[in-house]
SEKOLBA-136548 format. One record per residue (C-alpha): z, x, y; residue in three letters. Coordinates in nm, 3 decimals, decimal comma. Example, Ala and Ser with C-alpha at 12.3 -4.5 7.8 and 13.67 -1.06 7.14 Angstrom:
! SEKOLBA-136548
R	Z	X	Y	res
R	0,780	1,230	-0,450	ALA
R	0,714	1,367	-0,106	SER
***
This chain:
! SEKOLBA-136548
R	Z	X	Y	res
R	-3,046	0,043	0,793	UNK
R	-2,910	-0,322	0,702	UNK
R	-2,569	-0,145	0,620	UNK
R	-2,531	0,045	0,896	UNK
R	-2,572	-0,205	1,144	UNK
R	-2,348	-0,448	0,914	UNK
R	-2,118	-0,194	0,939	UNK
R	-2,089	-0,170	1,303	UNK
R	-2,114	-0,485	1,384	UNK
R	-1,800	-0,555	1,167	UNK
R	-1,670	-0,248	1,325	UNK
R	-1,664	-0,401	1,652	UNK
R	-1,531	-0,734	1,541	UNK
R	-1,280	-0,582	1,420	UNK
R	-1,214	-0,396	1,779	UNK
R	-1,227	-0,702	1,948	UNK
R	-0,960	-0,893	1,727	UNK
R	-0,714	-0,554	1,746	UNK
R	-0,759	-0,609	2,100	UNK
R	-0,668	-0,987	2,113	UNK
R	-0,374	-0,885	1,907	UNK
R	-0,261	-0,638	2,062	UNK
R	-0,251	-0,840	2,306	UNK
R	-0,042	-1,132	2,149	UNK
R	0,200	-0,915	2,045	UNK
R	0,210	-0,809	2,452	UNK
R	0,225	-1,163	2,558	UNK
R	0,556	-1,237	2,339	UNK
R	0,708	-0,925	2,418	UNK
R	0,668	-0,998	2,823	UNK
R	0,834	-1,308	2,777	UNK
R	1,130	-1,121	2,602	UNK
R	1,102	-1,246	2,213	UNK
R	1,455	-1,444	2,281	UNK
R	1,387	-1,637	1,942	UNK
R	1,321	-1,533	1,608	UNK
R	0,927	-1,717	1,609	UNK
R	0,890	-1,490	1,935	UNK
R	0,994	-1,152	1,715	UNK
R	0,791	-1,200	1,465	UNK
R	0,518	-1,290	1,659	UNK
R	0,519	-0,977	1,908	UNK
R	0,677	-0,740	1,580	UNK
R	0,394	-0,850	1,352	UNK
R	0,098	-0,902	1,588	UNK
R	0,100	-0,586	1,748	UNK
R	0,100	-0,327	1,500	UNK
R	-0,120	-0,528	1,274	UNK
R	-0,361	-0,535	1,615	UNK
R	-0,320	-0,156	1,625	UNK
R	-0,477	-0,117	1,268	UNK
R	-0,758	-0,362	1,294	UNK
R	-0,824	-0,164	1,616	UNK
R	-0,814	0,147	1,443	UNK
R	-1,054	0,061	1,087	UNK
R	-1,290	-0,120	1,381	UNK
R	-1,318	0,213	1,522	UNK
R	-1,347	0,405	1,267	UNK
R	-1,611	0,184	1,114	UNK
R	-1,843	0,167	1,400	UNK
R	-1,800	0,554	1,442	UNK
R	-1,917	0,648	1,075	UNK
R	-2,213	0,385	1,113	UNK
R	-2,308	0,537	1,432	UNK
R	-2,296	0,881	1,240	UNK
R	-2,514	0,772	0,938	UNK
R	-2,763	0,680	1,197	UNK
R	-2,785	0,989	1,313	UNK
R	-2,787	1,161	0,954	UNK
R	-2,430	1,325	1,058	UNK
R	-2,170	1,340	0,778	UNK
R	-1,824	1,287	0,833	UNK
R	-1,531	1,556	0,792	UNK
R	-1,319	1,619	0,528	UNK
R	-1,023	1,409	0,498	UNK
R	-0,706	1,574	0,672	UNK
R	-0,380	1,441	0,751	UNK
R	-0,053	1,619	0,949	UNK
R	0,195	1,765	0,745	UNK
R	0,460	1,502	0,532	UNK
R	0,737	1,685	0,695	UNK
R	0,623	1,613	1,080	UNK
R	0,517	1,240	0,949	UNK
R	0,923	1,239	0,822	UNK
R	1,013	1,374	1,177	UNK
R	0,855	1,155	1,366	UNK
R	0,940	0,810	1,126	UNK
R	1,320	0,928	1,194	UNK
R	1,270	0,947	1,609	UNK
R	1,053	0,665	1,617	UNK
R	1,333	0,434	1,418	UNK
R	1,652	0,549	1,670	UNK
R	1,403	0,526	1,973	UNK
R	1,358	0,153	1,832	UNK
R	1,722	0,077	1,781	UNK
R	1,779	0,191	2,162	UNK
R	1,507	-0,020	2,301	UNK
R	1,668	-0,324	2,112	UNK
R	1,952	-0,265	2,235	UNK
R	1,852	-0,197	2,635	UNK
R	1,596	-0,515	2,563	UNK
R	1,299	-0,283	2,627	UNK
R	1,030	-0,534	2,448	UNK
R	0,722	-0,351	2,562	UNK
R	0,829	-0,028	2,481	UNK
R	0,981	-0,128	2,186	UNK
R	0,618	-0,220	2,011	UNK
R	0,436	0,079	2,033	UNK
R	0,783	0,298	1,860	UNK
R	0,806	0,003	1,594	UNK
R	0,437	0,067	1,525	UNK
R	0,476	0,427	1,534	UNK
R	0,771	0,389	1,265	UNK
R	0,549	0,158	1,043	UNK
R	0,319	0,407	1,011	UNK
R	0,468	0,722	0,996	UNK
R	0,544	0,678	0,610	UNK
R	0,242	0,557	0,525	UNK
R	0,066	0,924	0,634	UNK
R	0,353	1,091	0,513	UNK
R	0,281	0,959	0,126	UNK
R	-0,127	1,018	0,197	UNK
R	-0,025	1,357	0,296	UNK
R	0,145	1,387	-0,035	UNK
R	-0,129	1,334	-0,264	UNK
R	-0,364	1,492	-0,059	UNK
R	-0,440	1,873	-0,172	UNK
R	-0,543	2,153	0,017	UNK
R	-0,891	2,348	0,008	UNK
R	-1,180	2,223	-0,130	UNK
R	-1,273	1,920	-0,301	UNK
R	-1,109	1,666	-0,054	UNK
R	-1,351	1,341	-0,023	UNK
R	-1,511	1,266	0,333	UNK
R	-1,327	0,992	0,583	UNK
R	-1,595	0,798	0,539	UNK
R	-1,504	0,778	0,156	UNK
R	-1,148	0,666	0,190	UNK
R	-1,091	0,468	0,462	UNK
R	-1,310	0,182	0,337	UNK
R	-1,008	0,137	0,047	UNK
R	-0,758	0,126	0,303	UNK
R	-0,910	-0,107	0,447	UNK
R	-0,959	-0,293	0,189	UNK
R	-0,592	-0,280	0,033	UNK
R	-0,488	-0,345	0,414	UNK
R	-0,684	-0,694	0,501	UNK
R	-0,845	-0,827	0,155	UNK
R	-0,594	-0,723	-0,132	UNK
R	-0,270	-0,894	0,128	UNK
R	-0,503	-1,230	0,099	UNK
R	-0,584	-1,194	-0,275	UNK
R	-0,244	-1,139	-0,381	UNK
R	-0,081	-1,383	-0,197	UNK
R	-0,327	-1,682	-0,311	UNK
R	-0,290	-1,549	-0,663	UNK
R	0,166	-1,530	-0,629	UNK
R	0,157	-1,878	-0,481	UNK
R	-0,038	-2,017	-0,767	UNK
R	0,214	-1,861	-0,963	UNK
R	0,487	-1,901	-0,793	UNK
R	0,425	-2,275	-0,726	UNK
R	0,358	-2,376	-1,097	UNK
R	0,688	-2,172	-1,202	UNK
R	0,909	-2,323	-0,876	UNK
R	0,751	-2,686	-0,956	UNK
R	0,871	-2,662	-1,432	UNK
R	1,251	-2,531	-1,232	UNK
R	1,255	-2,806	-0,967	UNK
R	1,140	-3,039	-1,275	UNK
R	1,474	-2,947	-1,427	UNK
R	1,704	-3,001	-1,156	UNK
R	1,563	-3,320	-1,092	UNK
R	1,651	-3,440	-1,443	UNK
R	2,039	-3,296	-1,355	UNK
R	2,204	-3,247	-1,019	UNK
R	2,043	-3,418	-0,734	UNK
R	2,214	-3,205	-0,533	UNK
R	2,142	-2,887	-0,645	UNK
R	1,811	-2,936	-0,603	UNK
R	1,833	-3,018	-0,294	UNK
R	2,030	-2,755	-0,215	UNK
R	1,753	-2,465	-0,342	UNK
R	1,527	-2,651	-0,143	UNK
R	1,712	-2,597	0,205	UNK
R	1,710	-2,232	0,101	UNK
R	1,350	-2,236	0,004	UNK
R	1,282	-2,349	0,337	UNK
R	1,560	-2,131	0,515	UNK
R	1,399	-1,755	0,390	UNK
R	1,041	-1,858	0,567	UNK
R	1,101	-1,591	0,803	UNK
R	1,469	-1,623	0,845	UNK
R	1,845	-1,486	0,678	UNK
R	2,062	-1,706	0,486	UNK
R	2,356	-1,849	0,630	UNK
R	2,695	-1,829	0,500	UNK
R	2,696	-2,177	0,339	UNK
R	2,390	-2,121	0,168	UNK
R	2,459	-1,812	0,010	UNK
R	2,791	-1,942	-0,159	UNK
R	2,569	-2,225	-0,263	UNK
R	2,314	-1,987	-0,381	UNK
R	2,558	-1,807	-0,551	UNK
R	2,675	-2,152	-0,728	UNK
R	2,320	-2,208	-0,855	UNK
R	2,269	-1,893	-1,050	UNK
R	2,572	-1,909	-1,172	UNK
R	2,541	-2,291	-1,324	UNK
R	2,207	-2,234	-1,371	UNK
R	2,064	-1,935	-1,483	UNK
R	1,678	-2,077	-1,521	UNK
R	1,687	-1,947	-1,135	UNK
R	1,697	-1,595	-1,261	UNK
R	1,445	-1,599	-1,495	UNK
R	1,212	-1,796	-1,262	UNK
R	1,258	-1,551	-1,024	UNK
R	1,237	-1,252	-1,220	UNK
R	0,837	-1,387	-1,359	UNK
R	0,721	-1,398	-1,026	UNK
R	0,901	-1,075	-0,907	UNK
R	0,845	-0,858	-1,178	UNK
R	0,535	-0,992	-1,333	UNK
R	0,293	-1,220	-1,111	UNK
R	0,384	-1,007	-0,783	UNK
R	0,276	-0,649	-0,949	UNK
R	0,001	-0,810	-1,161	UNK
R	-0,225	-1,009	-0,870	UNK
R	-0,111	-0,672	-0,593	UNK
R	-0,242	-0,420	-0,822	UNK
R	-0,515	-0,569	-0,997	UNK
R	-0,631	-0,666	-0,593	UNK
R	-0,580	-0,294	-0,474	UNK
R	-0,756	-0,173	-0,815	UNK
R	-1,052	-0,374	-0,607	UNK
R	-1,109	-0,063	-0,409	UNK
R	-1,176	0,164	-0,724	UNK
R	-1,466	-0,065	-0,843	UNK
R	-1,599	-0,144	-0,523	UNK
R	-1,635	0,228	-0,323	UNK
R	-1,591	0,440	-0,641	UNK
R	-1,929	0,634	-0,768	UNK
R	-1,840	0,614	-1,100	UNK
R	-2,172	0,557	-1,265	UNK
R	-2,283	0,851	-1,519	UNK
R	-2,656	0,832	-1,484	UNK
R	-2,636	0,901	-1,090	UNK
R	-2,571	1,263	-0,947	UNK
R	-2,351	1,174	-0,676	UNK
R	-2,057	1,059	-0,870	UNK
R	-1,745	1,068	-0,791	UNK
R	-1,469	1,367	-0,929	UNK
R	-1,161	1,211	-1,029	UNK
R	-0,966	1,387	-0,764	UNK
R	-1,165	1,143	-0,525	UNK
R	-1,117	0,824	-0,715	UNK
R	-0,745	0,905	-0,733	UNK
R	-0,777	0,920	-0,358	UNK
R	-0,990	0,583	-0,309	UNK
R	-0,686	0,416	-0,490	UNK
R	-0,417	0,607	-0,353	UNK
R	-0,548	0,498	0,017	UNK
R	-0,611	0,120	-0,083	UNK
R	-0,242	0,092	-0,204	UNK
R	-0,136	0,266	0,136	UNK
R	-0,340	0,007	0,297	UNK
R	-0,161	-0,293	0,164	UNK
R	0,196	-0,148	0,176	UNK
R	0,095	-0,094	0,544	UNK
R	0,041	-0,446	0,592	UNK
R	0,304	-0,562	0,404	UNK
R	0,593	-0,338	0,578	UNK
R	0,423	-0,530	0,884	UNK
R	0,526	-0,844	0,774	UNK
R	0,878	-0,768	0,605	UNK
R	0,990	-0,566	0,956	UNK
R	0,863	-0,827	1,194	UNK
R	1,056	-1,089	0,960	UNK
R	1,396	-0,904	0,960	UNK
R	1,437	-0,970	1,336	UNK
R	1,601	-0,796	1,626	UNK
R	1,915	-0,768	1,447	UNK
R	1,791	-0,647	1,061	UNK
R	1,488	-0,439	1,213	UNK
R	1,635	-0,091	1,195	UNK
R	1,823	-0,152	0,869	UNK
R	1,462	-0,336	0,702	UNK
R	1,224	-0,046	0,862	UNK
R	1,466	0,258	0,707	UNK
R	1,486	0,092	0,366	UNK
R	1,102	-0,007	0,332	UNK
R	0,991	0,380	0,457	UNK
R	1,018	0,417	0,045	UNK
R	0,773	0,168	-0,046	UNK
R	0,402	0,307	0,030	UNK
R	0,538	0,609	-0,229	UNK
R	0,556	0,330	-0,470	UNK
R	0,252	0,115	-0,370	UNK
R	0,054	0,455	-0,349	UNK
R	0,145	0,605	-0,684	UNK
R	0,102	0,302	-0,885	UNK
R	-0,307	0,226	-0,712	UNK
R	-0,370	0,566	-0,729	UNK
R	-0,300	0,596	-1,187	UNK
R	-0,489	0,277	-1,171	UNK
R	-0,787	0,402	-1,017	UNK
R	-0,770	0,740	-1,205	UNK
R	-0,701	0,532	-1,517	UNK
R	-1,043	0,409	-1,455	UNK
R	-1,192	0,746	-1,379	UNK
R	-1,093	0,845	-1,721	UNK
R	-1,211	0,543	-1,889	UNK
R	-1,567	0,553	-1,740	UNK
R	-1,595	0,967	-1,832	UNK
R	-1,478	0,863	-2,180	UNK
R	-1,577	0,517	-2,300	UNK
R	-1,424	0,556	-2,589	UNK
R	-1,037	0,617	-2,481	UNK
R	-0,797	0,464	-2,365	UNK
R	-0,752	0,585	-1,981	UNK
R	-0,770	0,232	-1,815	UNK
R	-0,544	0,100	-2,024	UNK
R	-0,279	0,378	-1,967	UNK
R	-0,319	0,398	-1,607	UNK
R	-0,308	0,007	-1,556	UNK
R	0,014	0,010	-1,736	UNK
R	0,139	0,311	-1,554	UNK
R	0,054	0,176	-1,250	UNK
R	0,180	-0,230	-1,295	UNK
R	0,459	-0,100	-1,502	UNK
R	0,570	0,124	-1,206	UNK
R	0,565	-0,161	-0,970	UNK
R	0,745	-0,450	-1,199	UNK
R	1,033	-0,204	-1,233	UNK
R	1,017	-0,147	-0,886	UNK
R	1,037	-0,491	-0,785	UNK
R	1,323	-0,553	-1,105	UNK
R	1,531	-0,348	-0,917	UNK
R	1,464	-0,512	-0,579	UNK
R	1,522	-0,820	-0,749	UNK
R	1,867	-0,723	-0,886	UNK
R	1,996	-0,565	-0,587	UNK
R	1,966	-0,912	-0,425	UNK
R	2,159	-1,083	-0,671	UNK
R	2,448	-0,784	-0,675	UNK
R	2,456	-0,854	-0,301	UNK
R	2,533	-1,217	-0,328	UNK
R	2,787	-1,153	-0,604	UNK
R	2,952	-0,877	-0,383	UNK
R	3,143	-1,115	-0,160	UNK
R	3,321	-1,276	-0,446	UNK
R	3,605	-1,210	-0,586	UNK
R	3,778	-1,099	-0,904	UNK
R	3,581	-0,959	-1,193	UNK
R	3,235	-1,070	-1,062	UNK
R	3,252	-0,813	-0,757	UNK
R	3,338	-0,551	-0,910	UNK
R	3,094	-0,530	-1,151	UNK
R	2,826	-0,628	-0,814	UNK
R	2,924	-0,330	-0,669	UNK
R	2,841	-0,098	-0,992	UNK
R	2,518	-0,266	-0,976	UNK
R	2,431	-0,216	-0,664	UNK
R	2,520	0,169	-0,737	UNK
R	2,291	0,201	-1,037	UNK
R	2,046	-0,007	-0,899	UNK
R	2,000	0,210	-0,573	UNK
R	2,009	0,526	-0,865	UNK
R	1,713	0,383	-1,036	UNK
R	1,528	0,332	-0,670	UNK
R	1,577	0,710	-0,581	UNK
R	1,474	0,779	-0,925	UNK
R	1,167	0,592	-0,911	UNK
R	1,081	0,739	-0,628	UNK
R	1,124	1,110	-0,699	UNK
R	0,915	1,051	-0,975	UNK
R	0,645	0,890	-0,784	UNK
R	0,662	1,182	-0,544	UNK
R	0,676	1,455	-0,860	UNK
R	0,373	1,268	-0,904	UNK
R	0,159	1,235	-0,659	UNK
R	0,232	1,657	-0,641	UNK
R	0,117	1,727	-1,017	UNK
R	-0,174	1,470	-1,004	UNK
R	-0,303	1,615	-0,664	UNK
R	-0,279	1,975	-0,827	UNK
R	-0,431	1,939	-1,133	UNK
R	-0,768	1,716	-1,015	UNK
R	-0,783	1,933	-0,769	UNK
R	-0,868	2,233	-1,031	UNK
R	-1,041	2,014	-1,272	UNK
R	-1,276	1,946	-0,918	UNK
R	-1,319	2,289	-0,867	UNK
R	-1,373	2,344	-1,195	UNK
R	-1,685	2,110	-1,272	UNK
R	-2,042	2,238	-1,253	UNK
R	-2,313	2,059	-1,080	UNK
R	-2,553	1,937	-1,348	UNK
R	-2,769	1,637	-1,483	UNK
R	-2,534	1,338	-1,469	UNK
R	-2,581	1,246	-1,833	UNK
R	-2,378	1,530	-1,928	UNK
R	-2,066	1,478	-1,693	UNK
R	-1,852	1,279	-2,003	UNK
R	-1,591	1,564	-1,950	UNK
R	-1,450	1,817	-1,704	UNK
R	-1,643	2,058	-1,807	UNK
R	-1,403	2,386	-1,864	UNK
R	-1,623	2,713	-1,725	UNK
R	-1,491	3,045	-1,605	UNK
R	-1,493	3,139	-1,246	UNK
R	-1,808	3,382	-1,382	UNK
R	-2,001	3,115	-1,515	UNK
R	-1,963	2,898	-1,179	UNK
R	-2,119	3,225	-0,970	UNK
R	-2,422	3,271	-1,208	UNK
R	-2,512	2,861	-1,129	UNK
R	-2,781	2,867	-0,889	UNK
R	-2,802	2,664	-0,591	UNK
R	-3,082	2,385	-0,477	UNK
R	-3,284	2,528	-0,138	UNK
R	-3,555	2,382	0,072	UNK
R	-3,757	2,522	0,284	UNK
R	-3,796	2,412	0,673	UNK
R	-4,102	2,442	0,849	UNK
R	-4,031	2,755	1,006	UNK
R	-3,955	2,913	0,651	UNK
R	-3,564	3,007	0,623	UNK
R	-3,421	2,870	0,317	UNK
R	-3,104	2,662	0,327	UNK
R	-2,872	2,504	0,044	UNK
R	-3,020	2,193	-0,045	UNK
R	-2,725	1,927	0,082	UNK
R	-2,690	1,511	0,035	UNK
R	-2,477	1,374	0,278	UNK
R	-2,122	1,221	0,153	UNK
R	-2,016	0,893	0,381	UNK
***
């Protein structure tokens, strides 16, 4: 009872604060969101007002529903290809209503267009049939990659990112004066906004005098960022996963793949929030087209994490965590190493001579490498959902002490199993059932 009514009553806080951002984000865009503050205020409160709306909802429903004894439905989502469809309309419709200055109608499409690919990828790793987990199941690991994982990982980069920016700001002081002071301005400049000109040729100047840059910047990109963000979505897999062998309801490992699938949609949600709002008016369409990509990354590499640990806990003895942490962080650090060098081919690219040149061929192989990653993220998300889904089909209902394995049983042996029944009052016999929030 003490759950339920903390979960509505965080349910409707969380209403309440969608509300008052939604609101915000209204507020800014009556007042036309002339600067960039204004944009990322309206861009970024709005949506992210939307979502808290939504999970408040949704919470206070399913708590409302356990009340009652009620169990929630299976998880289903729309089609990738309609998700894809309606991502594509949703980005022109907000390119027009930049242009014509529409700011209120321009929110709701911008949402719309955030979210799109984020259902699209769920949809994507979600099989059909039997064996799909209840709402109730999966939505608290979206919500938790959406508003704690965000938190986590930031506190965790800037620790990082601090100590590493403080040892390279250490060695420019001992040089040029200037040059620090120059990395500082740009420091300062990407909170929220572009580079100018003048500080991308000086940019430019610094990694080419001093190459520390790169390597500072490739620790926190490729290591600290996937590190703190996955070990803070793998959160969701230890928290709402049923994992434990000596209780009958636990989990198949279709449904844990699912719990960490949804928590890594959660925080690339939130994060495509942030980056779109920060782009501006101008970058918008250009930033919201190129991140569409990301929750397939984000999703793939929580979801081997969480079904490394599925593995683990039904054999002790392996190595499954192991293997799908360093799928999963492994798949995000080259993500992010290829992020990283497409930046620096794009500030080489207006050079000249030699130097361009071989910016441009980078930029080609590094956008190769994306679309690679990605196919193979989406190759497997397809095989993964597959293949639990049999092994779910497959397993037999039995004392929990013996679930170490998939057990492998013909479609014969499954029908000869018989099934729990109670009896009501009146007599009639029904399957015994527990029900699955």
């Amino acid at each position: 009872m003490f759950a339920r009514i903390v979960a509505l009553l965080l349910g409707l806080i969380g209403s309440l604060l969608g509300l008052g951002l939604i609101g915000v984000g209204l507020v800014g865009a009556i007042g036309g969101a002339r600067t960039a503050e204004q944009f990322i205020g309206s861009a970024s409160a709005f949506p992210l007002g939307v979502l808290l709306l939504e999970l408040g909802l949704a919470s206070a429903w399913f708590a409302w529903l356990r009340a009652r004894g009620m169990t929630t439905r299976p998880l289903t989502l729309p089609p990738w290809w309609a998700c894809a469809a309606t991502f594509g309309v949703a980005v022109l419709a907000g390119w027009g209503m930049l242009r014509l200055g529409w700011w209120w109608a321009f929110l709701p499409v911008a949402t719309v267009a955030t979210f799109a690919p984020i259902v699209a990828t769920g949809r994507l790793g979600l099989p059909w049939g039997e064996g799909r987990p209840s709402w109730g199941r999966v939505l608290p690991a979206f919500a938790w990659g959406a508003l704690v994982t965000p938190v986590v990982a930031i506190t965790l980069q800037l620790l990082g990112a601090l100590g590493a920016l403080g040892a390279a700001a250490f060695g420019y002081s001992l040089g040029d004066r200037r040059s620090l002071n120059t990395l500082l301005d740009i420091v300062r400049r990407l909170q929220g906004r572009t580079l100018t000109d003048e500080q991308t040729a000086a940019l430019t100047q610094i990694v080419v005098r001093q190459p520390i840059v790169l390597l500072v910047g490739a620790f926190i990109l490729v290591f600290i960022g996937p590190v703190t963000e996955e070990l803070g979505k793998f959160g969701a897999a230890l928290l709402f996963g049923r994992t434990r062998a000596d209780r009958p309801e636990r989990d198949s490992t279709l449904t844990i793949f699912l719990i960490g699938l949804a928590a890594g949609l959660g925080f690339a949600a939130t994060e495509n929030i942030f980056y779109a709002a920060q782009a501006g008016s101008t970058g918008w369409t250009g930033l919201i087209f190129t991140r569409a990509v990301t929750p397939i990354m984000h999703g793939t590499a929580s979801a081997l994490f969480a079904l490394g640990w599925a593995r683990q806990r039904r054999n002790p003895e392996g190595w499954g965590l192991l293997r799908g942490a360093a799928l999963g962080i492994g798949l995000h650090g080259l993500w992010n190493l290829c992020a990283g060098m497409l930046i620096v081919a794009l500030l080489f690219i207006g050079s000249r001579g030699t130097a361009a040149g071989l910016a441009v061929l980078l930029t080609i192989l590094v956008f190769a490498t994306l679309a690679a990653l990605a196919i193979g993220s989406i190759v497997t998300l397809l095989r993964l959902r597959r293949t639990l889904a049999a092994e779910t089909n497959a397993e037999v209902p039995g004392p929990a002490s013996s679930l170490t394995a998939p057990p492998a049983v013909s479609l014969a042996a499954i029908s000869t199993v018989p099934i729990p029944v109670t009896v009501l009052p009146s007599g009639a016999p029904t399957p015994a059932s527990r029900p699955d929030y």
